[in-house]
N, C-alpha and C positions, 0 to 999 in steps of 0.2 A: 555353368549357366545354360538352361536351354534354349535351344537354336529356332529362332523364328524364321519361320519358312512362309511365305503369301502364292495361294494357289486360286484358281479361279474353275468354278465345279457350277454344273448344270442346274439348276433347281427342278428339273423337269425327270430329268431321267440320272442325274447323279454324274454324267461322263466331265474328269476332273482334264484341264488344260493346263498350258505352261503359259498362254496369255489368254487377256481376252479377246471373243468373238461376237460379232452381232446374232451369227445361228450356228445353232450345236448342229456338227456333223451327224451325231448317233440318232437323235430325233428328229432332226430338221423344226424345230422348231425357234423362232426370233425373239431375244432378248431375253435368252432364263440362265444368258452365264452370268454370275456375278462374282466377286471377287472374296475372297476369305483368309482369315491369319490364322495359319493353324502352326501350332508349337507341338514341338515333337517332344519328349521327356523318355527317360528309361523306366521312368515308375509305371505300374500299372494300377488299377484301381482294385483290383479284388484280387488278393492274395492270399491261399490256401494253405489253412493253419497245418496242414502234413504237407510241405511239396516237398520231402521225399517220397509221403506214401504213392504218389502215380509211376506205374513200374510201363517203361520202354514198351512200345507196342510192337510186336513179333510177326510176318507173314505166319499163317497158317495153311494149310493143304484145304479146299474148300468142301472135301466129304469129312473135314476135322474140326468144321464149327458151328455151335451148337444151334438145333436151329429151336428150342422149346420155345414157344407164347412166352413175350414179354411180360411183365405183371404192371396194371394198371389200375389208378387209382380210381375209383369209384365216385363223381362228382353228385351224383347223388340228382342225377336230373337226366330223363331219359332220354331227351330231345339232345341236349348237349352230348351226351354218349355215343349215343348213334350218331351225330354225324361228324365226333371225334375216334368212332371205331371202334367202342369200348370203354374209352374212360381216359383219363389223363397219363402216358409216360412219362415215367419217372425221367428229368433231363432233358424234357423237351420246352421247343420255345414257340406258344400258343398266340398268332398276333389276328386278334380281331378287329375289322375297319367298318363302317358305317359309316351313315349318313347324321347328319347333327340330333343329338336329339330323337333318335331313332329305338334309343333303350342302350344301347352300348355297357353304360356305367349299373344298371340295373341291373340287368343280366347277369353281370357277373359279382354284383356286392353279391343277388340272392343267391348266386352258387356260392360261394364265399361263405354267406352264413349258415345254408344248410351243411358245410363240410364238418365233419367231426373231426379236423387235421387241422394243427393252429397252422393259419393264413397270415399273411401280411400284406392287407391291401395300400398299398401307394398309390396317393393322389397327388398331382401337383397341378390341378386345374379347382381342385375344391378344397375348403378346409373341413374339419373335424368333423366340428356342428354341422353342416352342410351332409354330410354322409350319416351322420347320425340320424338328421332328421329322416332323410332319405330308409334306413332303416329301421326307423318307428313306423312309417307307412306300407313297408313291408310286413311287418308284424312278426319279426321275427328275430329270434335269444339265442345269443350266442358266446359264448366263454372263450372262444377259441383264435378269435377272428378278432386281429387287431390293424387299427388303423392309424397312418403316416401321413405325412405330408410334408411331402421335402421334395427338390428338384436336382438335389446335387448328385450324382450317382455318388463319390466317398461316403457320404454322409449315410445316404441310404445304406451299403455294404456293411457299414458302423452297425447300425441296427439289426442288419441282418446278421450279423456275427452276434448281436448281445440276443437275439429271441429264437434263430434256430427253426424258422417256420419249415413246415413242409410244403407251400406252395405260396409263390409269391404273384402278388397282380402289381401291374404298371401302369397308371390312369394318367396320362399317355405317353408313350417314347417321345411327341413330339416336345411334352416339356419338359424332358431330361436336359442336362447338361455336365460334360468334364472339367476340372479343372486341369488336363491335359490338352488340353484345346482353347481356342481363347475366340472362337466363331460364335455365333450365339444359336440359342438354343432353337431347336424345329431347324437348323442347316443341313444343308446335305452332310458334311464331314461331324459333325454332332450327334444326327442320328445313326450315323453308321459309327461310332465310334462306342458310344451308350449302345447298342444292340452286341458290339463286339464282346463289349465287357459282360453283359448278363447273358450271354451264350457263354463264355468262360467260366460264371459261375455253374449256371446252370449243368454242365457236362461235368465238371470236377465236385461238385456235391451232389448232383443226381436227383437236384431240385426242379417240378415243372415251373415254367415264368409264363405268364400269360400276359402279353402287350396289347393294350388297346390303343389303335392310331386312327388320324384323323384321315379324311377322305379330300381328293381336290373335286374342283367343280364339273370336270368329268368319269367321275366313281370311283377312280384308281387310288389306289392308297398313298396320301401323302408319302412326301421322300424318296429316295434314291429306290432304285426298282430290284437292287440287291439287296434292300429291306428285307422281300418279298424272298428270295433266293437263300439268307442268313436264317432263318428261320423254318422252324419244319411244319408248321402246318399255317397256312392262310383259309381264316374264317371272314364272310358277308354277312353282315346282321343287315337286313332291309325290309321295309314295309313302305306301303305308301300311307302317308298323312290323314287320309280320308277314309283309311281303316281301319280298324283295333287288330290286324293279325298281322305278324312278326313272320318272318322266314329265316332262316340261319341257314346258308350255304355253304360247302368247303369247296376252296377255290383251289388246293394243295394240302395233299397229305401224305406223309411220311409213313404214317404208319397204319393206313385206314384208305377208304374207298375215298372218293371227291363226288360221287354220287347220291350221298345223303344227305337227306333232308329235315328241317326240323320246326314246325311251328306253331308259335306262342300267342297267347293273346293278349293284347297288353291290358289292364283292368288298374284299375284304382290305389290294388295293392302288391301291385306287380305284375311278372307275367307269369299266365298261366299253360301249363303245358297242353298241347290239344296234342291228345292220345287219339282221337278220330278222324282226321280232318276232313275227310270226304262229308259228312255230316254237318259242318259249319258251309262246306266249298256250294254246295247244292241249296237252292232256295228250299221253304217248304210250301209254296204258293200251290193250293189244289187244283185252282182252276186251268184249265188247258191253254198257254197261249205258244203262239204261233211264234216261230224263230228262235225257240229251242230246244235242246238236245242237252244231254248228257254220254261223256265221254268217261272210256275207264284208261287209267294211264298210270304209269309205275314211274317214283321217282325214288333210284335208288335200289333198293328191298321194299320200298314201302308202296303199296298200291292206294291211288287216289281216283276216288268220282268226281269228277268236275263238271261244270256248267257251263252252255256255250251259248252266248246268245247272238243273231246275227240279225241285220235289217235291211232291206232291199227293197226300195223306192226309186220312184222314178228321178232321175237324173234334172235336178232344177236349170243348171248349167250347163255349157258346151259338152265341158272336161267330168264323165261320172268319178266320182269321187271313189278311194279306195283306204278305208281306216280301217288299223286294231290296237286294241288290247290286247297283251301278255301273250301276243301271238305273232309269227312272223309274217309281217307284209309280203314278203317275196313271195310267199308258200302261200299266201291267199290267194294273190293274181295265177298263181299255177293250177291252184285250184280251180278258179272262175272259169281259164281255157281251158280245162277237160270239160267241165261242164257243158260251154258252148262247143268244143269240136265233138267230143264221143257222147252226149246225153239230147245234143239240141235246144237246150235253152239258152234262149239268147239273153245276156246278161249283159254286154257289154254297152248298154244305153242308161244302165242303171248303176245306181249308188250303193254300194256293200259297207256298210258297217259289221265290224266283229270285234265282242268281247269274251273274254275268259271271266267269270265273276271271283270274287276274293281277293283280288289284285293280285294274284301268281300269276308268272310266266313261263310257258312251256314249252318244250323243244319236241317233247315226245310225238312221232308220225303217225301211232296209232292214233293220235283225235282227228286226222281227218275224215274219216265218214264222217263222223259227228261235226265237224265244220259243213262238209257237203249237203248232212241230212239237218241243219241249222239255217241253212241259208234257202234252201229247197222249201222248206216250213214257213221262210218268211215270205218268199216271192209267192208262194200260191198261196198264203195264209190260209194254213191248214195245221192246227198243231199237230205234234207227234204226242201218239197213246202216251198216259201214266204209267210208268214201269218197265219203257224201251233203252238200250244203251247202246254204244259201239265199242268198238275196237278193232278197227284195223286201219292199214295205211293205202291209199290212194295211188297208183301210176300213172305215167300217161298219157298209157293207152287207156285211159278208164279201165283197169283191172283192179280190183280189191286184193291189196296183197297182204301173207299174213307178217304177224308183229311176232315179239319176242313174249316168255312164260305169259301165254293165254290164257293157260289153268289159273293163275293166278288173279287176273283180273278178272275171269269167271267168277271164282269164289269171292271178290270183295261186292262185284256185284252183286253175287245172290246172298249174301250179308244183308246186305242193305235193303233189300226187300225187293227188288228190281225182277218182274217176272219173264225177260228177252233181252236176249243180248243178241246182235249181229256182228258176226265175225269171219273172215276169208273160208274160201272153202279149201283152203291149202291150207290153213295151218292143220297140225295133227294135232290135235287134243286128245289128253290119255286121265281124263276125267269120269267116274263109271256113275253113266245114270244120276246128273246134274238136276239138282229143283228146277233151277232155271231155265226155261227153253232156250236153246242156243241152233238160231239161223243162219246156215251155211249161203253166202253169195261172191260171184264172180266177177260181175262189173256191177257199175256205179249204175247205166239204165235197172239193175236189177231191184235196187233201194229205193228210184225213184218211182216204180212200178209197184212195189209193196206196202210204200206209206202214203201214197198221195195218191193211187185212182182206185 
Protein backbone atom coordinates (compact mmCIF):
# COMPACT_ATOMS: atom_id res chain seq x y z
CA UNK A 1 0.00 0.00 0.00
CA UNK A 2 1.30 3.46 -0.59
CA UNK A 3 2.78 5.51 2.11
CA UNK A 4 1.05 8.75 2.90
CA UNK A 5 3.29 11.35 3.53
CA UNK A 6 1.55 15.37 4.81
CA UNK A 7 3.97 18.17 3.72
CA UNK A 8 3.20 21.73 3.93
CA UNK A 9 4.70 23.92 0.57
CA UNK A 10 4.63 27.62 -0.13
CA UNK A 11 1.87 28.61 -2.68
CA UNK A 12 3.92 31.56 -3.58
CA UNK A 13 7.24 30.56 -4.46
CA UNK A 14 6.83 26.39 -3.98
CA UNK A 15 9.57 26.33 -0.86
CA UNK A 16 8.11 22.73 0.73
CA UNK A 17 8.51 22.54 4.87
CA UNK A 18 8.43 19.69 7.54
CA UNK A 19 5.83 22.18 9.54
CA UNK A 20 3.92 24.97 9.23
CA UNK A 21 4.91 28.59 9.38
CA UNK A 22 3.24 31.90 9.38
CA UNK A 23 6.11 33.42 6.73
CA UNK A 24 7.99 31.46 4.09
CA UNK A 25 11.71 32.11 4.76
CA UNK A 26 12.59 32.03 0.75
CA UNK A 27 10.08 34.84 -0.06
CA UNK A 28 9.27 36.45 3.02
CA UNK A 29 6.04 36.49 2.36
CA UNK A 30 2.86 35.88 5.29
CA UNK A 31 0.55 33.01 5.09
CA UNK A 32 0.96 31.09 1.57
CA UNK A 33 2.31 27.90 3.46
CA UNK A 34 -0.40 25.70 3.59
CA UNK A 35 -0.61 22.05 4.20
CA UNK A 36 -0.85 19.11 1.48
CA UNK A 37 -1.19 14.92 1.42
CA UNK A 38 1.01 13.90 -0.94
CA UNK A 39 1.28 9.96 -1.65
CA UNK A 40 4.27 8.63 -2.88
CA UNK A 41 3.62 5.38 -5.23
CA UNK A 42 6.39 3.44 -7.43
CA UNK A 43 4.27 3.82 -10.58
CA UNK A 44 4.78 6.42 -12.87
CA UNK A 45 2.26 7.90 -15.28
CA UNK A 46 3.89 7.77 -18.74
CA UNK A 47 5.65 4.70 -19.65
CA UNK A 48 7.70 4.18 -22.77
CA UNK A 49 6.40 1.45 -24.94
CA UNK A 50 10.70 0.57 -25.62
CA UNK A 51 12.28 1.21 -22.15
CA UNK A 52 15.00 -0.81 -23.36
CA UNK A 53 15.27 1.32 -26.38
CA UNK A 54 16.99 4.48 -24.32
CA UNK A 55 20.67 3.41 -24.43
CA UNK A 56 23.05 4.81 -21.05
CA UNK A 57 24.24 8.30 -21.65
CA UNK A 58 28.25 8.26 -22.06
CA UNK A 59 30.80 11.51 -21.33
CA UNK A 60 31.93 12.56 -24.53
CA UNK A 61 35.43 14.67 -25.24
CA UNK A 62 33.66 18.32 -26.07
CA UNK A 63 35.42 18.87 -29.78
CA UNK A 64 33.45 15.03 -30.06
CA UNK A 65 29.91 16.41 -30.05
CA UNK A 66 28.02 17.30 -32.67
CA UNK A 67 27.36 20.62 -32.78
CA UNK A 68 24.85 20.71 -36.57
CA UNK A 69 21.28 23.20 -36.21
CA UNK A 70 18.84 21.31 -34.46
CA UNK A 71 15.86 20.68 -36.92
CA UNK A 72 12.54 22.47 -36.08
CA UNK A 73 9.34 22.28 -36.68
CA UNK A 74 7.86 24.92 -38.66
CA UNK A 75 4.44 26.35 -36.73
CA UNK A 76 3.49 27.98 -39.60
CA UNK A 77 3.18 31.49 -37.93
CA UNK A 78 5.95 34.03 -38.21
CA UNK A 79 5.60 35.94 -35.10
CA UNK A 80 5.55 32.66 -33.10
CA UNK A 81 8.82 31.61 -34.87
CA UNK A 82 10.68 34.33 -34.37
CA UNK A 83 10.34 34.83 -31.07
CA UNK A 84 10.71 30.96 -30.61
CA UNK A 85 14.10 31.13 -32.73
CA UNK A 86 12.89 29.24 -35.48
CA UNK A 87 10.21 27.11 -34.95
CA UNK A 88 9.18 24.38 -32.41
CA UNK A 89 12.10 21.70 -31.01
CA UNK A 90 11.53 18.57 -31.30
CA UNK A 91 11.24 17.61 -27.16
CA UNK A 92 10.79 20.67 -25.80
CA UNK A 93 8.48 22.03 -23.29
CA UNK A 94 6.69 25.49 -24.48
CA UNK A 95 4.93 27.13 -21.26
CA UNK A 96 2.96 30.33 -22.23
CA UNK A 97 1.29 32.71 -19.25
CA UNK A 98 -0.89 35.70 -19.65
CA UNK A 99 -3.16 37.65 -18.38
CA UNK A 100 -7.07 36.38 -18.32
CA UNK A 101 -8.51 36.71 -21.38
CA UNK A 102 -5.67 38.00 -23.14
CA UNK A 103 -5.93 35.52 -26.36
CA UNK A 104 -3.81 32.71 -24.53
CA UNK A 105 -6.21 29.84 -25.74
CA UNK A 106 -6.50 31.43 -29.33
CA UNK A 107 -3.34 31.83 -30.12
CA UNK A 108 -2.43 28.60 -29.94
CA UNK A 109 -5.94 26.62 -31.15
CA UNK A 110 -4.84 28.98 -34.46
CA UNK A 111 -1.36 27.58 -34.41
CA UNK A 112 -2.74 24.25 -33.89
CA UNK A 113 -5.02 24.51 -36.81
CA UNK A 114 -2.73 25.87 -39.33
CA UNK A 115 -0.16 22.93 -38.50
CA UNK A 116 -0.12 20.23 -41.06
CA UNK A 117 1.27 17.76 -38.04
CA UNK A 118 -1.66 15.94 -36.19
CA UNK A 119 -1.95 18.09 -32.78
CA UNK A 120 -3.61 17.04 -29.62
CA UNK A 121 -5.03 19.96 -28.10
CA UNK A 122 -6.05 19.28 -24.29
CA UNK A 123 -8.42 21.46 -22.58
CA UNK A 124 -9.57 21.09 -19.10
CA UNK A 125 -10.88 24.54 -18.57
CA UNK A 126 -13.44 24.13 -21.85
CA UNK A 127 -15.30 21.52 -23.36
CA UNK A 128 -15.54 20.25 -27.09
CA UNK A 129 -18.35 22.49 -28.22
CA UNK A 130 -16.59 25.43 -26.57
CA UNK A 131 -13.31 25.02 -28.73
CA UNK A 132 -15.28 24.11 -31.52
CA UNK A 133 -17.19 27.12 -31.65
CA UNK A 134 -14.20 28.98 -30.94
CA UNK A 135 -12.66 27.47 -34.22
CA UNK A 136 -15.68 28.15 -36.52
CA UNK A 137 -14.78 31.93 -35.79
CA UNK A 138 -11.49 31.45 -36.67
CA UNK A 139 -12.42 30.24 -39.93
CA UNK A 140 -10.51 27.56 -40.14
CA UNK A 141 -10.22 23.44 -41.57
CA UNK A 142 -8.44 21.12 -40.25
CA UNK A 143 -8.08 17.17 -40.42
CA UNK A 144 -5.28 17.01 -38.24
CA UNK A 145 -5.83 18.65 -35.12
CA UNK A 146 -7.75 16.84 -32.51
CA UNK A 147 -9.38 17.75 -29.51
CA UNK A 148 -9.58 16.43 -25.59
CA UNK A 149 -10.78 17.31 -22.57
CA UNK A 150 -9.83 15.53 -19.70
CA UNK A 151 -7.87 16.71 -16.42
CA UNK A 152 -6.23 13.46 -15.42
CA UNK A 153 -2.68 13.31 -16.70
CA UNK A 154 -3.18 8.71 -17.10
CA UNK A 155 -6.04 9.38 -18.98
CA UNK A 156 -4.63 11.98 -21.04
CA UNK A 157 -1.03 9.63 -21.75
CA UNK A 158 -4.01 6.92 -22.73
CA UNK A 159 -4.88 8.91 -25.63
CA UNK A 160 -1.83 9.89 -26.33
CA UNK A 161 -0.56 6.52 -26.74
CA UNK A 162 -3.91 5.61 -28.87
CA UNK A 163 -3.30 8.90 -31.51
CA UNK A 164 0.61 9.33 -31.74
CA UNK A 165 0.43 13.24 -32.19
CA UNK A 166 3.42 15.13 -33.12
CA UNK A 167 2.79 18.08 -30.91
CA UNK A 168 0.72 18.20 -27.83
CA UNK A 169 -1.00 21.62 -26.22
CA UNK A 170 -2.00 21.70 -22.27
CA UNK A 171 -5.09 24.28 -21.80
CA UNK A 172 -3.66 24.57 -18.65
CA UNK A 173 -1.11 22.74 -16.26
CA UNK A 174 -2.96 24.49 -13.59
CA UNK A 175 -5.90 21.94 -14.23
CA UNK A 176 -4.01 18.84 -14.39
CA UNK A 177 -3.95 16.48 -11.77
CA UNK A 178 -2.17 12.83 -10.69
CA UNK A 179 -3.70 10.13 -9.38
CA UNK A 180 -0.16 9.68 -7.60
CA UNK A 181 -0.87 12.57 -5.43
CA UNK A 182 -3.96 13.12 -3.56
CA UNK A 183 -3.35 17.38 -3.34
CA UNK A 184 -5.79 18.97 -5.53
CA UNK A 185 -5.21 20.25 -8.61
CA UNK A 186 -3.46 24.00 -9.44
CA UNK A 187 -1.17 22.91 -5.97
CA UNK A 188 2.24 23.51 -5.59
CA UNK A 189 3.23 19.56 -5.56
CA UNK A 190 0.48 18.94 -8.41
CA UNK A 191 1.76 21.19 -10.72
CA UNK A 192 5.16 20.15 -10.26
CA UNK A 193 4.47 16.74 -10.48
CA UNK A 194 2.02 16.90 -13.85
CA UNK A 195 4.93 19.15 -15.55
CA UNK A 196 7.55 16.29 -14.31
CA UNK A 197 5.56 13.75 -16.11
CA UNK A 198 5.00 15.61 -19.59
CA UNK A 199 8.75 16.63 -19.57
CA UNK A 200 9.44 12.71 -19.30
CA UNK A 201 7.34 12.30 -22.20
CA UNK A 202 8.19 14.82 -24.03
CA UNK A 203 12.28 13.89 -23.88
CA UNK A 204 11.78 10.06 -24.38
CA UNK A 205 9.40 10.65 -27.56
CA UNK A 206 10.88 13.76 -28.70
CA UNK A 207 7.46 15.15 -28.80
CA UNK A 208 7.09 19.33 -28.45
CA UNK A 209 4.38 20.16 -25.34
CA UNK A 210 3.32 23.48 -25.09
CA UNK A 211 1.65 24.47 -21.54
CA UNK A 212 -0.47 27.30 -21.08
CA UNK A 213 -0.55 28.72 -17.37
CA UNK A 214 -2.40 31.00 -15.50
CA UNK A 215 -0.86 34.25 -14.05
CA UNK A 216 -1.14 35.54 -10.19
CA UNK A 217 -2.31 39.13 -9.61
CA UNK A 218 1.23 40.37 -9.75
CA UNK A 219 2.19 38.95 -13.58
CA UNK A 220 4.29 36.07 -12.41
CA UNK A 221 3.12 32.80 -13.55
CA UNK A 222 1.08 30.98 -11.35
CA UNK A 223 2.87 27.97 -9.24
CA UNK A 224 6.08 26.99 -7.87
CA UNK A 225 8.80 29.13 -9.66
CA UNK A 226 10.58 25.73 -10.68
CA UNK A 227 7.58 25.71 -13.06
CA UNK A 228 9.52 28.26 -14.81
CA UNK A 229 13.13 26.53 -14.41
CA UNK A 230 11.41 22.68 -15.52
CA UNK A 231 10.79 23.89 -18.72
CA UNK A 232 12.84 25.35 -21.59
CA UNK A 233 11.29 28.09 -23.00
CA UNK A 234 8.98 30.81 -21.05
CA UNK A 235 6.55 32.88 -23.29
CA UNK A 236 4.45 36.51 -22.12
CA UNK A 237 1.34 36.81 -24.12
CA UNK A 238 0.20 40.59 -22.92
CA UNK A 239 -1.68 43.50 -24.32
CA UNK A 240 -3.64 46.01 -22.68
CA UNK A 241 -7.57 45.84 -22.73
CA UNK A 242 -8.09 49.13 -24.39
CA UNK A 243 -6.10 47.84 -27.54
CA UNK A 244 -6.61 45.39 -30.27
CA UNK A 245 -2.53 44.60 -30.36
CA UNK A 246 -1.04 41.55 -28.84
CA UNK A 247 2.73 41.37 -27.92
CA UNK A 248 4.44 37.89 -27.33
CA UNK A 249 7.57 38.18 -25.30
CA UNK A 250 10.26 35.32 -24.52
CA UNK A 251 11.00 35.55 -21.01
CA UNK A 252 13.57 32.28 -21.39
CA UNK A 253 15.01 30.28 -24.09
CA UNK A 254 16.78 27.47 -24.50
CA UNK A 255 17.37 27.33 -27.65
CA UNK A 256 16.75 31.01 -29.25
CA UNK A 257 17.41 34.58 -28.31
CA UNK A 258 14.69 36.17 -25.23
CA UNK A 259 15.00 39.25 -27.27
CA UNK A 260 12.31 38.64 -29.75
CA UNK A 261 9.44 40.01 -30.32
CA UNK A 262 6.08 39.45 -31.80
CA UNK A 263 2.97 41.27 -32.47
CA UNK A 264 -0.77 40.41 -33.22
CA UNK A 265 -3.73 42.11 -33.69
CA UNK A 266 -6.56 40.64 -32.16
CA UNK A 267 -9.73 40.93 -34.80
CA UNK A 268 -12.94 39.29 -34.83
CA UNK A 269 -11.52 36.28 -36.29
CA UNK A 270 -8.59 35.92 -34.58
CA UNK A 271 -5.22 37.27 -34.35
CA UNK A 272 -3.62 38.66 -37.04
CA UNK A 273 -0.03 38.76 -37.68
CA UNK A 274 1.57 42.49 -38.00
CA UNK A 275 4.50 41.87 -40.22
CA UNK A 276 4.99 45.87 -40.01
CA UNK A 277 4.51 47.22 -36.67
CA UNK A 278 6.21 50.35 -36.95
CA UNK A 279 3.18 51.48 -39.27
CA UNK A 280 0.26 50.43 -36.89
CA UNK A 281 2.89 52.03 -33.65
CA UNK A 282 2.96 55.78 -35.53
CA UNK A 283 -0.32 57.78 -35.74
CA UNK A 284 -1.16 58.95 -39.31
CA UNK A 285 -2.40 62.55 -38.08
CA UNK A 286 -0.96 65.08 -40.94
CA UNK A 287 -1.29 67.94 -38.94
CA UNK A 288 1.66 69.15 -36.92
CA UNK A 289 1.07 69.06 -33.16
CA UNK A 290 3.32 69.93 -30.58
CA UNK A 291 4.80 67.10 -27.94
CA UNK A 292 5.70 64.73 -30.55
CA UNK A 293 8.33 62.78 -31.85
CA UNK A 294 9.18 59.69 -33.25
CA UNK A 295 11.73 57.33 -32.04
CA UNK A 296 13.72 54.49 -34.09
CA UNK A 297 14.44 51.45 -31.62
CA UNK A 298 15.27 47.77 -32.16
CA UNK A 299 13.55 45.09 -30.48
CA UNK A 300 15.42 42.07 -30.86
CA UNK A 301 16.38 41.82 -34.83
CA UNK A 302 13.43 43.53 -35.39
CA UNK A 303 13.56 47.44 -35.92
CA UNK A 304 10.59 49.53 -34.73
CA UNK A 305 9.33 53.40 -35.22
CA UNK A 306 7.51 54.42 -32.40
CA UNK A 307 5.54 57.40 -31.16
CA UNK A 308 6.23 59.54 -28.28
CA UNK A 309 4.19 61.88 -26.96
CA UNK A 310 4.80 64.07 -23.92
CA UNK A 311 2.85 67.22 -22.06
CA UNK A 312 4.18 69.87 -20.04
CA UNK A 313 2.00 72.28 -18.03
CA UNK A 314 2.13 74.32 -15.57
CA UNK A 315 2.23 72.57 -12.09
CA UNK A 316 -1.66 73.15 -10.60
CA UNK A 317 -0.21 71.74 -7.33
CA UNK A 318 2.72 72.20 -4.85
CA UNK A 319 4.22 68.74 -5.84
CA UNK A 320 4.72 68.98 -10.15
CA UNK A 321 3.51 65.77 -11.10
CA UNK A 322 5.78 63.02 -12.98
CA UNK A 323 3.89 60.13 -15.25
CA UNK A 324 4.45 57.44 -17.95
CA UNK A 325 3.47 55.15 -20.18
CA UNK A 326 5.60 52.02 -21.47
CA UNK A 327 8.40 54.08 -20.20
CA UNK A 328 10.62 54.26 -17.39
CA UNK A 329 9.94 56.83 -14.60
CA UNK A 330 13.27 56.85 -13.19
CA UNK A 331 14.86 57.57 -16.68
CA UNK A 332 12.27 60.40 -17.14
CA UNK A 333 13.31 62.40 -13.92
CA UNK A 334 17.02 61.75 -15.27
CA UNK A 335 16.15 63.09 -18.19
CA UNK A 336 14.23 66.28 -16.88
CA UNK A 337 17.73 67.12 -14.78
CA UNK A 338 19.91 67.17 -17.71
CA UNK A 339 17.55 69.22 -19.11
CA UNK A 340 17.44 71.71 -16.29
CA UNK A 341 21.40 71.49 -15.41
CA UNK A 342 23.26 71.26 -19.17
CA UNK A 343 20.32 72.80 -21.58
CA UNK A 344 18.74 75.53 -18.80
CA UNK A 345 15.33 74.88 -18.97
CA UNK A 346 13.76 75.08 -16.00
CA UNK A 347 11.20 72.34 -15.67
CA UNK A 348 11.11 71.48 -12.37
CA UNK A 349 7.73 73.76 -11.48
CA UNK A 350 5.99 71.86 -14.11
CA UNK A 351 4.02 68.79 -14.89
CA UNK A 352 5.75 66.05 -17.46
CA UNK A 353 3.46 63.61 -18.77
CA UNK A 354 4.80 60.73 -21.15
CA UNK A 355 3.47 58.19 -23.27
CA UNK A 356 4.78 55.56 -25.68
CA UNK A 357 1.54 55.10 -28.13
CA UNK A 358 0.37 51.33 -28.97
CA UNK A 359 0.57 50.16 -25.37
CA UNK A 360 4.23 48.74 -25.79
CA UNK A 361 6.87 49.17 -23.36
CA UNK A 362 10.39 49.96 -23.97
CA UNK A 363 13.63 49.74 -22.35
CA UNK A 364 15.61 50.58 -25.52
CA UNK A 365 18.02 54.09 -24.52
CA UNK A 366 18.11 55.15 -28.00
CA UNK A 367 14.49 56.87 -27.59
CA UNK A 368 15.84 59.34 -25.43
CA UNK A 369 16.39 62.13 -27.77
CA UNK A 370 13.02 61.54 -28.82
CA UNK A 371 11.67 61.75 -25.15
CA UNK A 372 13.94 64.99 -24.83
CA UNK A 373 12.95 66.39 -28.36
CA UNK A 374 9.04 65.31 -27.28
CA UNK A 375 8.90 67.13 -24.25
CA UNK A 376 11.02 70.28 -25.73
CA UNK A 377 8.08 70.39 -28.45
CA UNK A 378 5.49 70.45 -25.75
CA UNK A 379 7.02 73.08 -23.29
CA UNK A 380 7.50 75.55 -26.15
CA UNK A 381 4.69 74.35 -28.25
CA UNK A 382 6.25 74.20 -31.34
CA UNK A 383 5.97 70.90 -33.21
CA UNK A 384 8.66 69.09 -34.70
CA UNK A 385 8.75 69.00 -38.88
CA UNK A 386 6.89 65.92 -40.77
CA UNK A 387 9.58 63.28 -41.47
CA UNK A 388 12.07 63.97 -38.32
CA UNK A 389 13.36 60.91 -36.15
CA UNK A 390 15.99 59.95 -33.41
CA UNK A 391 18.11 57.59 -32.25
CA UNK A 392 20.34 57.89 -29.78
CA UNK A 393 20.95 57.76 -26.06
CA UNK A 394 21.23 60.79 -23.63
CA UNK A 395 24.18 61.28 -20.61
CA UNK A 396 24.57 63.27 -18.06
CA UNK A 397 26.49 65.46 -19.07
CA UNK A 398 24.14 66.25 -21.81
CA UNK A 399 26.18 64.50 -24.38
CA UNK A 400 24.39 62.49 -27.08
CA UNK A 401 25.84 59.12 -27.07
CA UNK A 402 25.80 56.66 -29.82
CA UNK A 403 23.38 53.31 -29.81
CA UNK A 404 24.04 49.96 -30.98
CA UNK A 405 23.35 48.88 -35.31
CA UNK A 406 22.54 52.49 -36.51
CA UNK A 407 22.59 51.39 -40.03
CA UNK A 408 19.79 49.51 -39.11
CA UNK A 409 17.51 51.82 -37.84
CA UNK A 410 18.51 54.14 -40.58
CA UNK A 411 17.26 51.87 -43.10
CA UNK A 412 13.71 51.16 -41.32
CA UNK A 413 13.52 54.68 -41.13
CA UNK A 414 14.13 55.68 -44.71
CA UNK A 415 11.60 52.74 -45.23
CA UNK A 416 9.09 54.44 -43.99
CA UNK A 417 9.40 57.48 -45.75
CA UNK A 418 11.11 59.62 -42.97
CA UNK A 419 13.40 62.40 -44.78
CA UNK A 420 16.03 63.08 -41.19
CA UNK A 421 17.06 61.29 -38.72
CA UNK A 422 19.33 62.63 -35.81
CA UNK A 423 22.02 60.53 -34.50
CA UNK A 424 25.29 60.95 -32.18
CA UNK A 425 28.23 62.09 -33.88
CA UNK A 426 30.12 59.16 -32.51
CA UNK A 427 28.49 56.49 -33.77
CA UNK A 428 30.35 55.28 -37.07
CA UNK A 429 27.99 54.61 -39.60
CA UNK A 430 29.21 52.51 -42.70
CA UNK A 431 26.03 53.24 -44.86
CA UNK A 432 27.07 54.71 -48.54
CA UNK A 433 25.13 57.70 -49.47
CA UNK A 434 21.84 57.12 -47.41
CA UNK A 435 18.25 58.77 -49.05
CA UNK A 436 17.72 59.88 -45.83
CA UNK A 437 19.63 62.88 -44.44
CA UNK A 438 21.33 61.80 -41.38
CA UNK A 439 22.30 64.88 -38.57
CA UNK A 440 25.35 64.28 -36.72
CA UNK A 441 25.14 66.09 -32.88
CA UNK A 442 26.94 66.15 -29.69
CA UNK A 443 24.98 67.55 -26.88
CA UNK A 444 21.33 67.97 -26.11
CA UNK A 445 21.74 72.26 -26.24
CA UNK A 446 22.61 71.07 -30.04
CA UNK A 447 18.68 69.63 -30.83
CA UNK A 448 17.38 72.22 -28.78
CA UNK A 449 18.97 74.89 -31.14
CA UNK A 450 17.97 73.16 -34.36
CA UNK A 451 14.21 72.39 -33.76
CA UNK A 452 12.98 75.22 -31.80
CA UNK A 453 14.79 78.68 -32.79
Amino acid sequence: MAKTKIAFFCQNCGTQYAKWAGQCSACKEWNTIVEEVVQKEEKVAWKSSTPNSKKIAKPLRINEISTDKEVRLNSYDQEFNRVLGGGLVPGSLILLGGEPGVGKSTLILQIALKLPYKTLYVSGEESQKQIKMRADRINSENETCFILTETKTQNIFKQIEATEPDIVVIDSIQTLHTDYLESAAGSISQIRECTAELIKFAKETNTPVILIGHITKDGSIAGPKILEHMVDTVLQFEGDRNYVYRILRSLKNRFGSTAELGIYEMQGSGLREVNNPSEILISKNDEGLSGTAIASTVEGMRPLMIEIQALVSTAVYGTPQRSTTGYNAKRLNMLLAVLEKRAGFKLGAKDVFLNITGGITVDDPAIDLAVIAAILSSNEDIPIEKGICFAAEVGLAGEIRPVQRIDQRILEAEKLGFTTIYVSKNNKITLKQPKIQVILIGKIEDIANQLFN
